[in-house]
FIKOLZA-1660 file (N, C-alpha, C; in steps of 0.1 Angstrom, whole numbers, plus 5000, padded with zeros to 4 digits):
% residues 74
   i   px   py   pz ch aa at
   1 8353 4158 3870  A  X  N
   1 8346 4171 3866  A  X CA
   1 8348 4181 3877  A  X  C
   2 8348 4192 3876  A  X  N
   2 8354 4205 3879  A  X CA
   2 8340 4206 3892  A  X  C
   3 8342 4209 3901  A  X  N
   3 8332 4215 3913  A  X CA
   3 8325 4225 3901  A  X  C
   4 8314 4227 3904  A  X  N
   4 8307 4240 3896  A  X CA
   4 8305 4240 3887  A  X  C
   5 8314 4230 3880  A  X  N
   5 8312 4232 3859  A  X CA
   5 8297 4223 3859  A  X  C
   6 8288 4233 3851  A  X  N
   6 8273 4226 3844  A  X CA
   6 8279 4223 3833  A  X  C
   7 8277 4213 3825  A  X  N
   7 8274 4209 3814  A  X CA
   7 8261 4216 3806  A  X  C
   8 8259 4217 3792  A  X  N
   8 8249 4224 3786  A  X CA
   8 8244 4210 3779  A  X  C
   9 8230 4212 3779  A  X  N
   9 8223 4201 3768  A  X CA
   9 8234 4197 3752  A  X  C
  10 8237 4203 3747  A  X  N
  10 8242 4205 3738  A  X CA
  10 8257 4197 3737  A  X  C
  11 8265 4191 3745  A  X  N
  11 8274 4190 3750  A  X CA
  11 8272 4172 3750  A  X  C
  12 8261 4169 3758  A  X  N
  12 8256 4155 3760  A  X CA
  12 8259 4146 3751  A  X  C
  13 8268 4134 3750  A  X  N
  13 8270 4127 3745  A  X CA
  13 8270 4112 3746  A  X  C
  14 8274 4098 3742  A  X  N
  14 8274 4086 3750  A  X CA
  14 8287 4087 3754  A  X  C
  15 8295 4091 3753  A  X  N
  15 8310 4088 3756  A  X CA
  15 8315 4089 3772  A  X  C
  16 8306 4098 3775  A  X  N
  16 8306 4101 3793  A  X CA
  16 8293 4098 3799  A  X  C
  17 8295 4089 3812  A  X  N
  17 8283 4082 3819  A  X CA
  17 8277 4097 3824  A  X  C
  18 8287 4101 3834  A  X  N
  18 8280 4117 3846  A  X CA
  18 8280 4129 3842  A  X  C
  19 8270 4136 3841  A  X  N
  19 8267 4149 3833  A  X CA
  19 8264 4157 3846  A  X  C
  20 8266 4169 3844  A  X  N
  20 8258 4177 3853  A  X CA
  20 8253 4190 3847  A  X  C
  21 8239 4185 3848  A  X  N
  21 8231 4195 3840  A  X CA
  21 8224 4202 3847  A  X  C
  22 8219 4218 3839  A  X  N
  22 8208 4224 3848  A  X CA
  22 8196 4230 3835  A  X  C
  23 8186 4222 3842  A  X  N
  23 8174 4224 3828  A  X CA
  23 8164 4230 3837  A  X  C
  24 8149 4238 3834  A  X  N
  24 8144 4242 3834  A  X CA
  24 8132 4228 3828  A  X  C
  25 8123 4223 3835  A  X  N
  25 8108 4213 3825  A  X CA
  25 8105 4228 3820  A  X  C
  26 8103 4226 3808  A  X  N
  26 8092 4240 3805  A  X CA
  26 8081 4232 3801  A  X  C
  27 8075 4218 3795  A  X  N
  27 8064 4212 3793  A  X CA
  27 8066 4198 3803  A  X  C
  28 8060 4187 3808  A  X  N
  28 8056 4174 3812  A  X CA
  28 8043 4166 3811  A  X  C
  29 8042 4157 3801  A  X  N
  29 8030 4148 3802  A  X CA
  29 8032 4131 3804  A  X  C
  30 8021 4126 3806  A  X  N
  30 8024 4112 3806  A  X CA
  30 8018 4106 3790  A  X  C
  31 8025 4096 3787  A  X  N
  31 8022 4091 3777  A  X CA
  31 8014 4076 3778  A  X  C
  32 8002 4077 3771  A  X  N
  32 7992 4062 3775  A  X CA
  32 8002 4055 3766  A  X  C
  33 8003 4043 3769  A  X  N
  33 8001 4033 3763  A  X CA
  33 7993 4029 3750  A  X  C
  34 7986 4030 3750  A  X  N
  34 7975 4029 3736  A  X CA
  34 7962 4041 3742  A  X  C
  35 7958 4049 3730  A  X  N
  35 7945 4054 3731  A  X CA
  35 7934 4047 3738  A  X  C
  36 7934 4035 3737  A  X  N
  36 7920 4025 3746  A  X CA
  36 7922 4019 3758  A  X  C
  37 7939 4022 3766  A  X  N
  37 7941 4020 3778  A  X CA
  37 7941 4030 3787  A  X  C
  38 7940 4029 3801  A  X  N
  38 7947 4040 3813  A  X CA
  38 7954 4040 3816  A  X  C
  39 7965 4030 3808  A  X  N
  39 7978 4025 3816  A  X CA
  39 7989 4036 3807  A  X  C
  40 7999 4040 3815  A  X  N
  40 8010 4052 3807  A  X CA
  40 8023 4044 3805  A  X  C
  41 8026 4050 3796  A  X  N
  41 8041 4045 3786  A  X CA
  41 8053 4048 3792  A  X  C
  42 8055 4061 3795  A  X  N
  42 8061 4067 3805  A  X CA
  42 8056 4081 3807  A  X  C
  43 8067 4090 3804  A  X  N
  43 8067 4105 3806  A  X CA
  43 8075 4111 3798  A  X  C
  44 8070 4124 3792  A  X  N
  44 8074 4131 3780  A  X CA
  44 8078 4143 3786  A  X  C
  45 8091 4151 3784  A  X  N
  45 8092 4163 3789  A  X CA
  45 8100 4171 3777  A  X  C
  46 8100 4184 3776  A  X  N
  46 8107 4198 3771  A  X CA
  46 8115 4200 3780  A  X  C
  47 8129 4204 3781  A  X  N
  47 8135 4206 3785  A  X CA
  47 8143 4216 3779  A  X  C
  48 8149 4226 3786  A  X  N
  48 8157 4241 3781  A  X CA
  48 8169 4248 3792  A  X  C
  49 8175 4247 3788  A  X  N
  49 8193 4246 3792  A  X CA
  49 8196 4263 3794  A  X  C
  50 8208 4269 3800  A  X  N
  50 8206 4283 3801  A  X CA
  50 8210 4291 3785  A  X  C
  51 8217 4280 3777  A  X  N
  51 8217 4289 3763  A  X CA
  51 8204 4285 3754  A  X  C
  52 8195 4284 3760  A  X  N
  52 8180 4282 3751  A  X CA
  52 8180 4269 3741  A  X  C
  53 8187 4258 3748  A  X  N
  53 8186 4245 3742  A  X CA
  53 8174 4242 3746  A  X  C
  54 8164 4234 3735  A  X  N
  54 8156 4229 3742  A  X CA
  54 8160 4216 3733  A  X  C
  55 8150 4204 3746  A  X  N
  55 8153 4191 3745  A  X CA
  55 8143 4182 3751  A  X  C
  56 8142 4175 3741  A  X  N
  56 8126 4164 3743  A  X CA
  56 8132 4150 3743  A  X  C
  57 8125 4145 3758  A  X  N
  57 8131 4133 3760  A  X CA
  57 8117 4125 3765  A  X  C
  58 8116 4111 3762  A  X  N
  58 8107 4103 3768  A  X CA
  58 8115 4091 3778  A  X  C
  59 8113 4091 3790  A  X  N
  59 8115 4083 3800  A  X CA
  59 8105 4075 3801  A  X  C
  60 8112 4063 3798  A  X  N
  60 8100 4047 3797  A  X CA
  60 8107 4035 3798  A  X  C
  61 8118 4036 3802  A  X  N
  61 8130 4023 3801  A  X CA
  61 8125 4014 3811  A  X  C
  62 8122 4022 3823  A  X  N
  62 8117 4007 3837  A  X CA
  62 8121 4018 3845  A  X  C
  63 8106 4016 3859  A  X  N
  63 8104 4022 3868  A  X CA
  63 8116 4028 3878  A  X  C
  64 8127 4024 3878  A  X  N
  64 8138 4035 3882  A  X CA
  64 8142 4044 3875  A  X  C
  65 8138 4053 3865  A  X  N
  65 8143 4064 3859  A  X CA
  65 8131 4073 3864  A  X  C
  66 8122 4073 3873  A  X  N
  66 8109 4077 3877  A  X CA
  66 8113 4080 3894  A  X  C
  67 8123 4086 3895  A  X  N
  67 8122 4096 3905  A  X CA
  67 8113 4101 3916  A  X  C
  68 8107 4094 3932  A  X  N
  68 8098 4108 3936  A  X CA
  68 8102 4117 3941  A  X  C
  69 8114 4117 3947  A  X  N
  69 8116 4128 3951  A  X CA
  69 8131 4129 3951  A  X  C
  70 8133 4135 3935  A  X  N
  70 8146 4144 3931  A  X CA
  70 8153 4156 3940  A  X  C
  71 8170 4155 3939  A  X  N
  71 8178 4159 3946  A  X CA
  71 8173 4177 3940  A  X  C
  72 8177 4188 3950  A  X  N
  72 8173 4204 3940  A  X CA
  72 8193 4204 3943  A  X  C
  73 8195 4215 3933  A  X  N
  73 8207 4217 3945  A  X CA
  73 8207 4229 3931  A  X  C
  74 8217 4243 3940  A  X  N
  74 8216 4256 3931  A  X CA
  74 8231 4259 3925  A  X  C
% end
């Protein structure tokens, strides 16, 4: 992949493992598990790309896709 080239949401496919994306969270919550627990499912986010893709993903697969402190880079 080209130094510089973003990828757009839109684009995303299974065919290629490394993407390089640049989103915007415009929403983030956690998801319970059931209404009668305190325990969370994972994490629910909106996501929106520079040509106004938006994109809703839930992260729940197992505690490594839970990030604390994500790379920034511009």
């Amino acid at each position: 992949m080209a130094a510089g080239r973003v990828d757009p949401i839109s684009a995303i496919n299974p065919t290629k493992i490394d993407w390089i994306i640049k989103v915007r969270v415009v929403r983030i919550w956690l998801m319970p598990a059931s209404p009668s627990t305190s325990s969370y499912h994972g994490i629910e986010m909106v996501l929106c790309d520079s040509e106004k893709v938006v994109y809703r993903h839930i992260l729940k697969e197992c505690p490594e896709f839970f990030q604390i402190s994500p790379t920034v880079s511009v």
